[in-house]
N, C-alpha and C positions, 0 to 999 in steps of 0.2 A: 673224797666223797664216798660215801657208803648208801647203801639203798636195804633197807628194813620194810620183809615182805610180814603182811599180817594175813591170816588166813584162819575165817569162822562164820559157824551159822550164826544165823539171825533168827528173831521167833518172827518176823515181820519187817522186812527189806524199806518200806516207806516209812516206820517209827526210825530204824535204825539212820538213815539216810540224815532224817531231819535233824536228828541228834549229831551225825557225822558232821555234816554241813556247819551246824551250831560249836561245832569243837574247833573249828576252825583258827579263832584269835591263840587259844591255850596250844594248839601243833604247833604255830608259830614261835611261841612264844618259849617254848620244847625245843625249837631251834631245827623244828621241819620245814623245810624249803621248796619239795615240790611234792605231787600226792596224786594218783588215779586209783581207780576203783573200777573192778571188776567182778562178774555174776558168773557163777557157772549157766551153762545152759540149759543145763537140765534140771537145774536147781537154784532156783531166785531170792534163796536166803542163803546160799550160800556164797562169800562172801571173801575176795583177796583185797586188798588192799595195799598199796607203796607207800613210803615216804625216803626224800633224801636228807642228807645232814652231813655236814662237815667231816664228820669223824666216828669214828665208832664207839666212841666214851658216850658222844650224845647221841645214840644213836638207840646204846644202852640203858641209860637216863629214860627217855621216853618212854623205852618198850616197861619199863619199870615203874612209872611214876604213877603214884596212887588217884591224881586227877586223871589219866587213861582208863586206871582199872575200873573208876566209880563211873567215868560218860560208858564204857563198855556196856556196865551191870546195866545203867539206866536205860542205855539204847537197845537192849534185850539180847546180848550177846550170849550165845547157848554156850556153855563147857568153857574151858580152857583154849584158847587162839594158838594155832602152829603160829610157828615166831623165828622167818629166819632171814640173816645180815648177809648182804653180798658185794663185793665190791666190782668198781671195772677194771676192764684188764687190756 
């Protein structure tokens, strides 16, 4: 198992949300397994996010795949997302 941290602002934490929520069947389907979501404190579009996955090929697959990039743009994701894989140990 591998765990794929996503980390970005949001122009608006309640657009982004609904569109996350709504991505839910296609992470699956990406072959994401489990997912929480976290807010800075001091910053409410700002924005980490998890997911698990089998392996790091599909872990890669996901962080790449052009249906993430277009729910991102849609759900108002600012800039470029830090993007990083970690496994346990």
């Amino acid at each position: 198992m591998v765990r794929l941290f996503v980390r970005h602002k949001v122009s608006d934490y309640a657009v982004w949300r609904k569109a996350y929520d709504g991505f839910d069947a296609v992470r699956i389907k990406l072959g994401a397994k489990g997912h929480a979501v976290y807010r800075d404190v001091e910053d409410a579009n700002d924005v980490t996010a998890w997911h698990d996955f089998d392996n790091l090929e599909a872990a890669r697959a996901f962080a790449s795949s052009n249906d993430l990039k277009a729910a991102m743009k849609s759900a108002g994701v600012i800039g470029a997302p830090t993007l990083w894989i970690t496994r346990p140990t």
